[in-house]
VODRENRO-79699 format. One line per 8 residues: number of its first residue (from 1); for each residue x, z, y of N, C-alpha, C, O. Coordinates in steps of 0.2 Angstrom, whole numbers, plus 5000, padded with zeros to 4 digits. Each point is the difference from the previous one (the first is absolute). Example, Ala and Ser with C-alpha at 12.3 -4.5 7.8 and 13.67 -1.06 7.14 Angstrom:
BEGIN
1 = 5066/5039/4972/4996/5000/5006/5004/5000/5006/5005/5003/4999 ~ 4993/4993/5006/5004/5001/5006/4996/5003/5005/5003/5001/5006
END
This chain:
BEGIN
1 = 5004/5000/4994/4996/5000/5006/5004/5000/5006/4997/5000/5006 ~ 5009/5000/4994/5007/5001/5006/4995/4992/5004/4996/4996/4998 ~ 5006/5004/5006/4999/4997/5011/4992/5000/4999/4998/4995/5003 ~ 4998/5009/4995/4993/4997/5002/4995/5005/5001/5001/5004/4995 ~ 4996/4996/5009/4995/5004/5001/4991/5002/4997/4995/4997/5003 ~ 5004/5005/4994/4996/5002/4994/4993/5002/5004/5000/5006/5002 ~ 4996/4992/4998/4992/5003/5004/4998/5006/4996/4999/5001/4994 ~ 5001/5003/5011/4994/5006/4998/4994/5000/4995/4996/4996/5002
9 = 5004/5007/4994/4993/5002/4996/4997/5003/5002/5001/5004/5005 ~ 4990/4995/4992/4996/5006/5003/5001/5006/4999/4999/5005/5003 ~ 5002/4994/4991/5005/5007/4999/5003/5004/5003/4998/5006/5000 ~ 5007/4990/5003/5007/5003/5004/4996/4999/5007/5001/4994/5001 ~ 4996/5008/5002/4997/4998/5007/4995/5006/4999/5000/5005/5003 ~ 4995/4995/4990/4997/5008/5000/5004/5006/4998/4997/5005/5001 ~ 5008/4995/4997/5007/5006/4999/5001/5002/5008/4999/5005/5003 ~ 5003/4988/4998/5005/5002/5007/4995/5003/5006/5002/5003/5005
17 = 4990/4994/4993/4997/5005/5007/4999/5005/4996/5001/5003/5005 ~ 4999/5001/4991/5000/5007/4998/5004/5004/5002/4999/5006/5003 ~ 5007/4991/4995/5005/5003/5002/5001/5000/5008/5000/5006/5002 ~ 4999/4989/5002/5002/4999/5006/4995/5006/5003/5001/5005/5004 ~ 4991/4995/4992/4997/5006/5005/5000/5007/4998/4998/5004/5004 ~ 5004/4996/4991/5007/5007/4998/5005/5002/5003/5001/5006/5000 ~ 5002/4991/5003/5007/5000/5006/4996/5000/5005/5003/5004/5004 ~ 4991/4993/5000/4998/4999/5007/4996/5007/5001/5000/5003/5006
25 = 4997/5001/4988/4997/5007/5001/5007/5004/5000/5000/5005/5003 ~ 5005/4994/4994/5007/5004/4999/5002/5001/5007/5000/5005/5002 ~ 5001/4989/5000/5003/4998/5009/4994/5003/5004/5002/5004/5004 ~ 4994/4996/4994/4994/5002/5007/5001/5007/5001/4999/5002/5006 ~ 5004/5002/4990/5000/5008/5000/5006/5000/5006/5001/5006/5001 ~ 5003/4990/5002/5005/5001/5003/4995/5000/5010/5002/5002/5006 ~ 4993/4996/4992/4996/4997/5007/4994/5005/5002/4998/5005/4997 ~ 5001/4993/5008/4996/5007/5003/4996/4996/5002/5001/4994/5001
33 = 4991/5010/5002/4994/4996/5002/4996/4997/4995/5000/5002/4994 ~ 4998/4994/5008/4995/4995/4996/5004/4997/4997/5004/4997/5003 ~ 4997/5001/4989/5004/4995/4999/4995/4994/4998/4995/5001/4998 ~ 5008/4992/5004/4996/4995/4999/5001/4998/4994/5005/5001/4997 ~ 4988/4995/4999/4999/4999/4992/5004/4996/4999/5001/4996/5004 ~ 5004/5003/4988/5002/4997/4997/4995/4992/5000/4994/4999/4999 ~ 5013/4997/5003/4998/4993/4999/5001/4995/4994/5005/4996/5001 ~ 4992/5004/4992/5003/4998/4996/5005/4994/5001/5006/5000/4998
41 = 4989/4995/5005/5004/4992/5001/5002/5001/5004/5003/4994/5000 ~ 5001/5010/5006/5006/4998/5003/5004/5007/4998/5005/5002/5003 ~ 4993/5001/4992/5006/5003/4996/5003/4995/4996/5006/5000/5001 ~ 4990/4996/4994/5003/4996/4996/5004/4993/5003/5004/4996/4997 ~ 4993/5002/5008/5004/4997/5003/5006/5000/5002/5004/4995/5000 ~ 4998/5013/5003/5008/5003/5002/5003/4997/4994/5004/4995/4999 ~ 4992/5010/4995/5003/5002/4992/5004/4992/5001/5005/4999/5001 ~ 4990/4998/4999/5002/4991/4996/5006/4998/5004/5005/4998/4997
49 = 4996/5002/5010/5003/4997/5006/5007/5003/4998/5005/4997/5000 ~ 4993/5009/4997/5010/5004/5001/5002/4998/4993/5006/5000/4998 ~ 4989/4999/4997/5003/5001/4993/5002/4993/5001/5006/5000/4998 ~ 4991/4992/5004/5003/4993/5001/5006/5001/5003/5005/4997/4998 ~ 4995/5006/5008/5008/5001/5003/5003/5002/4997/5004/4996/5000 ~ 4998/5010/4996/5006/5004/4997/4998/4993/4994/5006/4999/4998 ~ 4989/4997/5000/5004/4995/4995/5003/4997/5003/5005/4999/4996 ~ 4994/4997/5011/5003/4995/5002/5007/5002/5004/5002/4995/5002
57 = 5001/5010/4999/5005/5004/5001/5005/4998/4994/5006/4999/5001 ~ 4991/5001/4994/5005/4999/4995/4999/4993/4997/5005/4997/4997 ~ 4989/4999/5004/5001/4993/4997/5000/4996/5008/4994/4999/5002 ~ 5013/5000/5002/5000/4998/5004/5001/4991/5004/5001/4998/5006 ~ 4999/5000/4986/4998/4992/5000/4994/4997/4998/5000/4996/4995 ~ 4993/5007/5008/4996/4998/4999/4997/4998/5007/4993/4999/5000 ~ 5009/5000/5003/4999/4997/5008/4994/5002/5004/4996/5004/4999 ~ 5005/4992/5008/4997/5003/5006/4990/4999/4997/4996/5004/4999
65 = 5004/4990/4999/4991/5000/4997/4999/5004/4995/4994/5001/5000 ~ 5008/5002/4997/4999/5004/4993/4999/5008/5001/4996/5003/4998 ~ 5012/5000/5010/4997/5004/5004/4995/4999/5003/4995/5004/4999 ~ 5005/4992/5004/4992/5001/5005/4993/5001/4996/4995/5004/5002 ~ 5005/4992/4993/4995/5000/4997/4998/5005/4995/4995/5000/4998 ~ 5011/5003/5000/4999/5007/4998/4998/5004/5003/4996/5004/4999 ~ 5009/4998/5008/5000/5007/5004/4995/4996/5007/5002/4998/5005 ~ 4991/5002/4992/4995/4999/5007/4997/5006/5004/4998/5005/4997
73 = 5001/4993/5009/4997/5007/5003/4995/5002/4996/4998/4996/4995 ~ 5000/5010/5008/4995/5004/4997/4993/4996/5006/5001/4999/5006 ~ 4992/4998/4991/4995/4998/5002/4994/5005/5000/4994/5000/4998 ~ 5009/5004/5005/4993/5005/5002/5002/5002/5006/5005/4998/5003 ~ 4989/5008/5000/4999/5002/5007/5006/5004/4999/5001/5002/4994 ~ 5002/5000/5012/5004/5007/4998/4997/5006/5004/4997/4999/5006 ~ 5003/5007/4990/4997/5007/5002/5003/5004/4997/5003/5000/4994 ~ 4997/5005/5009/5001/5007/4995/5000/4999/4992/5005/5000/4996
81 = 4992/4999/5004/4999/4998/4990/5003/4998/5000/5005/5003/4999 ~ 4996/4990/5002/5006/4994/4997/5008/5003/5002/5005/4999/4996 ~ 4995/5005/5011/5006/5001/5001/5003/5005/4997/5006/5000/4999 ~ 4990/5005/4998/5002/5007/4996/5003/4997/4993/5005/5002/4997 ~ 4989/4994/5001/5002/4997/4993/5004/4996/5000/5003/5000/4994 ~ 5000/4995/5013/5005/4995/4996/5006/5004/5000/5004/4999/4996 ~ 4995/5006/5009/5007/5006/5000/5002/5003/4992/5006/5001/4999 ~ 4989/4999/4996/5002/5002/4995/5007/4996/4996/5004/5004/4997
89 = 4997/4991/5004/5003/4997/4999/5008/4996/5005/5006/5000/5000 ~ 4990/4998/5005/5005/4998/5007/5001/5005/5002/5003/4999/5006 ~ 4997/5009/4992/5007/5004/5002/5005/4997/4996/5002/5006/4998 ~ 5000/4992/5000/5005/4997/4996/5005/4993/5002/5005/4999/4999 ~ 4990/4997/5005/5002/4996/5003/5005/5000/5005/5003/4995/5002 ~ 4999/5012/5001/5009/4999/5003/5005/5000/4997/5005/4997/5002 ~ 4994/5007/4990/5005/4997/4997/5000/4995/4994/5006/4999/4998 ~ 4990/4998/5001/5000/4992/4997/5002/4996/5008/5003/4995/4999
97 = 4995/5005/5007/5002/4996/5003/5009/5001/5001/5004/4995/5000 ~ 4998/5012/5001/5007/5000/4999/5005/4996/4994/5005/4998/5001 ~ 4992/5003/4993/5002/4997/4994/5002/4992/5002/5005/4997/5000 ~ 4987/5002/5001/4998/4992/5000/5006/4997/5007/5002/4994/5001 ~ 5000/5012/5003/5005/4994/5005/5007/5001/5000/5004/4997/5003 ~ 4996/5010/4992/5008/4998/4998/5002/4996/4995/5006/5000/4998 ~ 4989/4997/4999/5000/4995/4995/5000/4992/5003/5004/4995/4999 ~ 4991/5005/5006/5001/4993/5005/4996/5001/5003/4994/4999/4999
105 = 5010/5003/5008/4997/5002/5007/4995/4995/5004/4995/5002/5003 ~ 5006/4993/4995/4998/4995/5004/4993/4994/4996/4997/4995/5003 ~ 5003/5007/4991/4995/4998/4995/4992/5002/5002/4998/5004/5004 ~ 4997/4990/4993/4997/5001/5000/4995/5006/4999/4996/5001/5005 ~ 5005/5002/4991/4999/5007/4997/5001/5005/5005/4995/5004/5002 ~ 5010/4997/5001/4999/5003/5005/4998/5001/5007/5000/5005/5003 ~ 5000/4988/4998/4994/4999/5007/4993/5003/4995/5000/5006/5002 ~ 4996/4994/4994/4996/5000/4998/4999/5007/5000/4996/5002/5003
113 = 5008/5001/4992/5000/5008/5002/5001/5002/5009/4998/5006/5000 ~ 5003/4992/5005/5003/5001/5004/4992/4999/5004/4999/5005/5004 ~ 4997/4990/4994/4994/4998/5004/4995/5006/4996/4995/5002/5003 ~ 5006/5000/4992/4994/5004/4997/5002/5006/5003/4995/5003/5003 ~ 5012/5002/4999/4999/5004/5003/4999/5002/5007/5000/5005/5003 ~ 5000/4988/5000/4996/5000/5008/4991/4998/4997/4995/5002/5003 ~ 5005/4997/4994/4992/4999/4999/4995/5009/4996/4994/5001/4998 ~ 5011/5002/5001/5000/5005/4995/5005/5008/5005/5005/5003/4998
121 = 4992/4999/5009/5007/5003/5002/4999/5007/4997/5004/5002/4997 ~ 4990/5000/5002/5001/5008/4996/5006/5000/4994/5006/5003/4999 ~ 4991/4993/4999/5008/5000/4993/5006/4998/5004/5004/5004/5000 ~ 4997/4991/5003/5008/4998/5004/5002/5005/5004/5004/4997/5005 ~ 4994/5009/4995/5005/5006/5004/5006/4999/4997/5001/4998/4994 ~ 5004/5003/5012/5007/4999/4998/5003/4993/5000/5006/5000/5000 ~ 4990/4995/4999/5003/4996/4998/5001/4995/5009/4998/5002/5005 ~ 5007/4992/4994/5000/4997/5006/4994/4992/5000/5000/4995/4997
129 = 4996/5007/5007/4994/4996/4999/5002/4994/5006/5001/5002/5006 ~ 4999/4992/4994/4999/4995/5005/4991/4999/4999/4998/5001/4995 ~ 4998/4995/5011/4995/5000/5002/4996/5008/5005/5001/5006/5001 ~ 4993/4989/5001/4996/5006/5000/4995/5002/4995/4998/4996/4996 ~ 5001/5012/5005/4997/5004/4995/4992/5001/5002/4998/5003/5006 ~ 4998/4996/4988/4994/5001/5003/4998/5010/4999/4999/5002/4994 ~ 5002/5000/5009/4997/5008/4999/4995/5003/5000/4999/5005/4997 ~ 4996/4991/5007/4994/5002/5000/4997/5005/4996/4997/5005/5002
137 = 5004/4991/4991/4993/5004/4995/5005/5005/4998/5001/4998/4994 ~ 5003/5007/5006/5008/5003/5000/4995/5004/5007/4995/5004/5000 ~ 5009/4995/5006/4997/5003/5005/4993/5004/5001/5000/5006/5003 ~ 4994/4990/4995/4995/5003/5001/4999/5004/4993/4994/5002/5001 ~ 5008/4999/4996/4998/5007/4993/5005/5005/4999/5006/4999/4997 ~ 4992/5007/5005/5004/5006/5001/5003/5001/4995/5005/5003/5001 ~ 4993/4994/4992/5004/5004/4994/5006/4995/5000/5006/5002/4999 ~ 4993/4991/5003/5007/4995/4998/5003/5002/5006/5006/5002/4999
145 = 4991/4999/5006/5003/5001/5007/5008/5006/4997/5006/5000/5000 ~ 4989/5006/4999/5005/5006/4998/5005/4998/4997/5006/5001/5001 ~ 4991/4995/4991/5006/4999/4996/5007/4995/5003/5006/5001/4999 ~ 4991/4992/5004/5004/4998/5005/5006/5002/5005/5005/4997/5001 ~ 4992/5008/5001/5004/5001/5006/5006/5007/4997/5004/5002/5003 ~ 4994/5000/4990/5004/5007/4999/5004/4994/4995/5006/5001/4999 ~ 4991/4993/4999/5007/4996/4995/5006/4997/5006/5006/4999/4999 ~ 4991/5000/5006/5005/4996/5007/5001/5006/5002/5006/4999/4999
153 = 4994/5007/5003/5005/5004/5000/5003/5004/4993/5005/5004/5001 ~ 4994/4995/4993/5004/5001/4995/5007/4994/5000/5006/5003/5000 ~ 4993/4992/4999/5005/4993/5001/5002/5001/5005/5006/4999/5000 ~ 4993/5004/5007/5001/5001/5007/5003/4991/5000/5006/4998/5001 ~ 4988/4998/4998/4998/4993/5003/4999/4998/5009/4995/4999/5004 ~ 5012/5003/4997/4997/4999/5009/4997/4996/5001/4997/5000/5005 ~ 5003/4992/4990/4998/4994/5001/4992/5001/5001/4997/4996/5004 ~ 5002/5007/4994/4992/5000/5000/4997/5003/5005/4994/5000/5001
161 = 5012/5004/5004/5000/5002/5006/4998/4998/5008/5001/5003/5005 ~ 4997/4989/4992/4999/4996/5006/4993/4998/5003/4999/4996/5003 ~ 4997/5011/4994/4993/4999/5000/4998/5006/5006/5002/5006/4998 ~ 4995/4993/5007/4998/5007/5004/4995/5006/4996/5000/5006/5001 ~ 4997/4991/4994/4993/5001/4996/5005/5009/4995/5000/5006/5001 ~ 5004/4987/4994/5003/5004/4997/5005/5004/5001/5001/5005/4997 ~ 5003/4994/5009/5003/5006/5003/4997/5006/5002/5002/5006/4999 ~ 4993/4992/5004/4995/5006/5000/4998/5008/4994/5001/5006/5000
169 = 4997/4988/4997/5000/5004/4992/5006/5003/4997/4999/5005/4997 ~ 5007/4992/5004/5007/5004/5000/5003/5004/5000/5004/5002/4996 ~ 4993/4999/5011/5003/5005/5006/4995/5006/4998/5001/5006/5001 ~ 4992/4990/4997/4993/5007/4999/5003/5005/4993/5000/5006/4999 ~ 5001/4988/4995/5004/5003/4995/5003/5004/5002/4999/5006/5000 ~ 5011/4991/5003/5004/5005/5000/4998/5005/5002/5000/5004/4996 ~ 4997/4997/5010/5001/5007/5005/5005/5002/5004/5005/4997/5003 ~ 4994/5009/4996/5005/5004/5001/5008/5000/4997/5005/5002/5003
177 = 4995/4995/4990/5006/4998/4997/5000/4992/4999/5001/4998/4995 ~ 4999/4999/5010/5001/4995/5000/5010/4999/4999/5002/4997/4995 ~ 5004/5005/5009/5005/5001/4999/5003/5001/4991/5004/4998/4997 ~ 4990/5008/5001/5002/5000/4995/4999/4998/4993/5002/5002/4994 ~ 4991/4992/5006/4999/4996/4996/5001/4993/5000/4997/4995/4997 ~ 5007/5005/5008/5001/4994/5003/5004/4998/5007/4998/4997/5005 ~ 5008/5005/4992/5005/5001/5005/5001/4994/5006/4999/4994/4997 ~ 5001/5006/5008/5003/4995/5007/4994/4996/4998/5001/4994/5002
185 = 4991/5007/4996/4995/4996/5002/4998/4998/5005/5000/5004/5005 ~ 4998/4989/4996/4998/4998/5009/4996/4994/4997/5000/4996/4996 ~ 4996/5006/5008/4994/4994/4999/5004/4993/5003/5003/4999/5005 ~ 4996/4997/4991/5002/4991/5001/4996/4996/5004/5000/4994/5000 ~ 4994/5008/5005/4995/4995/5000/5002/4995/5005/5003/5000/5006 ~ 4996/4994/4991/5000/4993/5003/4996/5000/5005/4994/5001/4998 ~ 5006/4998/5007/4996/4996/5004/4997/4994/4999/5004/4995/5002 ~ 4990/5003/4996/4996/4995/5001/5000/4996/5004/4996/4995/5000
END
């Protein structure tokens, strides 16, 4: 079975949402508030997205149509749901994307993972994202909001810094220990 890529079973798609909403109630106990419902289909579409890439990380002669047409965005709305669930999985995607570009920096494969974690910023904390980020559905829900803003001050992602919104919330986190959670912090904002 070496260079090719093998289609999922119904089988393997009903395992893996089991599992996946096994891990998404697991992860949820770290969040506070409301947490929003487990989204199967854009759980199992992370699942499928990342498990295609670490194939195609290692079978790296199968070209630009083969990635594309394997690694396609996700076709739904994004919300809470979708975005908690695709996290089950695309926290993972900073380090498959480091893999994948010290393997070949400038490959297909790598823009690609590069466009999913601008399309996906919850999970791409820490990572160096080119584009803009849509934050929205992130900003307006207090549970991603919290989880958000304590993973960019965990990474201390100043990158992420360049938002008035989000500095806000930062600065409300830190507090008083701002120096001490987060040494030489300074808000980045861009002027529009």
């Amino acid at each position: 079975m070496g260079g090719q890529v093998i289609p999922f079973s119904a089988e393997d798609i009903e395992a893996a949402t089991q599992c996946l909403h096994q891990q998404y109630n697991y992860q949820a106990q770290e969040l506070t508030g409301p947490i929003p419902a487990f989204h199967a289909g854009a759980a199992i579409w992370a699942a499928g997205f990342l498990y295609r890439a670490v194939q195609l990380t290692m079978l790296r002669d199968l070209g630009e149509d083969v990635v594309n047409g394997l690694l396609l965005p996700f076709n739904g709305p994004v919300s809470p749901e979708t975005i908690l669930s695709v996290d089950i999985s695309f926290r993972n995607l900073p380090n498959l994307l480091g893999l994948a570009k010290g393997l070949a920096p400038e490959d297909v494969l790598v823009k690609r993972l590069q466009a999913a974690a601008t399309e996906w910023p919850f999970s791409s904390v820490g990572m160096k994202v080119e584009g803009i980020m849509n934050m929205d559905a992130i900003m307006n829900n207090a549970c991603l909001r919290r989880a958000y803003i304590d993973r960019i001050i965990e990474a201390r992602d100043s990158r992420r810094c360049n938002n008035v919104q989000v500095n806000e919330y930062i600065k409300e986190a830190l507090g008083d220990h701002g120096q001490l959670l987060w040494p030489g912090w300074e808000p980045e904002v861009k002027e529009m």
